[in-house]
C-alpha positions as a Markdown table, in Angstrom:
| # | Residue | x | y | z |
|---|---|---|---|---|
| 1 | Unk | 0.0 | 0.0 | 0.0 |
| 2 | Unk | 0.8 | 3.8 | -0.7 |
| 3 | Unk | 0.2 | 6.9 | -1.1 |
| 4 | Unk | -1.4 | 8.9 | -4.3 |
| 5 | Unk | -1.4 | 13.0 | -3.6 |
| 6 | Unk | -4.5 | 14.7 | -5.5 |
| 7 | Unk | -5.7 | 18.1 | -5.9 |
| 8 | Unk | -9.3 | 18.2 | -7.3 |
| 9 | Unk | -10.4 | 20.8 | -9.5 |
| 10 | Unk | -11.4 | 23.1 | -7.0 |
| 11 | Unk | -8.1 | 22.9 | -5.0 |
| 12 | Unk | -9.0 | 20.7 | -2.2 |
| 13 | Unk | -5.9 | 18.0 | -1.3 |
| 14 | Unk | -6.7 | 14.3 | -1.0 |
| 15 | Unk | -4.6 | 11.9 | 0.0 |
| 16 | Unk | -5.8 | 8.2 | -1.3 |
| 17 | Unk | -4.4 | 4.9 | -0.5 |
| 18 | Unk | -2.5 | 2.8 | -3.7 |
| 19 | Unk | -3.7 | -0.7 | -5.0 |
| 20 | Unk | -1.4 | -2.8 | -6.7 |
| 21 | Unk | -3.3 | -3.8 | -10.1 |
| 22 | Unk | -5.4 | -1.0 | -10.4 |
| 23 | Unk | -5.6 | 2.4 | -12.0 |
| 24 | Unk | -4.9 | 5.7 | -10.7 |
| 25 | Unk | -8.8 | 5.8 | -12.4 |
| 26 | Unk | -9.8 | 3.3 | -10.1 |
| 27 | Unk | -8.4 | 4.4 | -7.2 |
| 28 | Unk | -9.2 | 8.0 | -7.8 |
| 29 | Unk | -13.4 | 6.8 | -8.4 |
| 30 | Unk | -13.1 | 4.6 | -5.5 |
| 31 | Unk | -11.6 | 7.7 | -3.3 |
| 32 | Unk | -15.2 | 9.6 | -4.1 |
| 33 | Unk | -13.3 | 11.8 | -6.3 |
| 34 | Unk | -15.3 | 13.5 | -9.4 |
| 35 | Unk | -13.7 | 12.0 | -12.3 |
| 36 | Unk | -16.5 | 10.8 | -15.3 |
| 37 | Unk | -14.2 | 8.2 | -16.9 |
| 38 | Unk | -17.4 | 7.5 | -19.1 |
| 39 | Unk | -15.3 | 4.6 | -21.0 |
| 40 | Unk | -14.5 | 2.7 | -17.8 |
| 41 | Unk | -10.9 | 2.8 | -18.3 |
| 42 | Unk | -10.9 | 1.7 | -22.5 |
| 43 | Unk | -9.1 | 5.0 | -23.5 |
| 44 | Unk | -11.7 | 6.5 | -26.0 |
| 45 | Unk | -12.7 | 9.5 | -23.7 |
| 46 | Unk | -10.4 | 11.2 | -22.0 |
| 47 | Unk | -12.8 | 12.4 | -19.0 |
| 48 | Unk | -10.2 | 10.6 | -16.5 |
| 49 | Unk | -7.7 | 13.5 | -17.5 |
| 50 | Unk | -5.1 | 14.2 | -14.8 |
| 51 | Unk | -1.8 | 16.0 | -14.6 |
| 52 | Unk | 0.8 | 14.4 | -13.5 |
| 53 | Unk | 4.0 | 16.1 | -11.3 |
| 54 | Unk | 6.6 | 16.6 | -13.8 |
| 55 | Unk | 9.0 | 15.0 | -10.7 |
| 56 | Unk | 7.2 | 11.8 | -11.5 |
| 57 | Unk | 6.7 | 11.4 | -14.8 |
| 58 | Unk | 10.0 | 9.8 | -15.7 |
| 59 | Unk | 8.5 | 6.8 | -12.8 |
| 60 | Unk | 5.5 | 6.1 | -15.5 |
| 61 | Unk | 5.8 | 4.0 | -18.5 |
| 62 | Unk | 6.0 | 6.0 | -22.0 |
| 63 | Unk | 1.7 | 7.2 | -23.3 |
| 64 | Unk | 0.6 | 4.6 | -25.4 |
| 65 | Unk | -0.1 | 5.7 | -28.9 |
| 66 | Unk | -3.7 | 4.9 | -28.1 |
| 67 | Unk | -3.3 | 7.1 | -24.9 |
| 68 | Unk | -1.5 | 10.0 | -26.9 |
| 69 | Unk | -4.3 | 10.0 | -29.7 |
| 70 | Unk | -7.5 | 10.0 | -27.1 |
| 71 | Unk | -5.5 | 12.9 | -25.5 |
| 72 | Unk | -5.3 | 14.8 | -28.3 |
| 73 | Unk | -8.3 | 14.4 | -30.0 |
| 74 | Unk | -11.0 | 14.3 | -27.0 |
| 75 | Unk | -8.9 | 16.0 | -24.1 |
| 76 | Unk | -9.0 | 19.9 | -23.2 |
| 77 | Unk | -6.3 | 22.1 | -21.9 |
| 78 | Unk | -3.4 | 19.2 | -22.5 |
| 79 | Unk | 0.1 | 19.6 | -21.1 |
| 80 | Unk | 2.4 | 18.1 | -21.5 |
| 81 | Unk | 2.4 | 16.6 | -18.3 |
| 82 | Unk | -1.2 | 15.2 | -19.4 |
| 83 | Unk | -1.7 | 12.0 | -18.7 |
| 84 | Unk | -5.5 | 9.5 | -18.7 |
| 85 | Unk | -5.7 | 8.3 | -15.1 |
| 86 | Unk | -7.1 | 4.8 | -16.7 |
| 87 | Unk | -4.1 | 4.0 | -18.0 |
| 88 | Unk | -1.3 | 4.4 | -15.2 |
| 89 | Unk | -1.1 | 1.1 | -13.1 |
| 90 | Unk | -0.6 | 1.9 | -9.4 |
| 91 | Unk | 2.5 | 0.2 | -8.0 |
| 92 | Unk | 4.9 | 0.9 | -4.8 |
| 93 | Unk | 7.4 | 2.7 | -7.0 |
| 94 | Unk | 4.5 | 5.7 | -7.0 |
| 95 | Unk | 4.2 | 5.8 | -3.3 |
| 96 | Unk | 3.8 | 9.1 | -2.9 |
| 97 | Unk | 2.6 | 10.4 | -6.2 |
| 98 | Unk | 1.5 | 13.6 | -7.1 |
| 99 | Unk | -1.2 | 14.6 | -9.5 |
| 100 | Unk | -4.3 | 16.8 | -10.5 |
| 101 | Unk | -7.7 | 16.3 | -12.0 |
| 102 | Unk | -7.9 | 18.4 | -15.2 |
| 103 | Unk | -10.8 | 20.4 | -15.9 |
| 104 | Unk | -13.9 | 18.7 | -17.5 |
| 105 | Unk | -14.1 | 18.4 | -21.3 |
């Protein structure tokens, strides 16, 4: 178990407890947080939108080309620190992770 650092989108700090094998999606639904994720974690909506700490990013495996395309064709306000919850598998090397819940599309 671990610890996954959120900011909603009105500010407010969470602090949620890591899974192994499951999402950042999951957990961050499960933690009562207001993410749609309308697809249920398939990658074709882009409404579990977060940004990630830049200080982690390099921890995460590469966007998928799936990932990249759903980001850029469905998400809003993308960084490059963008990132779809639904596809980042929480693990004990993220203890600690940092992120936010981008705005709603």
């Amino acid at each position: 178990m671990g610890i996954i650092n959120v900011t909603d989108r009105d500010g407010k700090k969470y602090q949620l407890e890591g899974r192994e094998r499951s999402s950042l999606m999951e957990i961050l639904r499960q933690g009562g947080l207001s993410l749609e994720a309308l697809c249920g974690g398939s990658c074709l909506c882009a409404t579990c939108h977060v940004y990630v700490d830049p200080g982690w990013l390099d921890k995460l495996l590469s966007p998928s080309e799936s990932e990249t395309f759903t980001l850029q064709d469905e998400a809003e306000e993308i960084q490059p620190n963008s990132r779809l919850s639904c596809q980042i598998q929480w693990h004990e090397g993220l203890d600690g992770i940092q992120l936010s819940i981008a705005p709603e599309i």
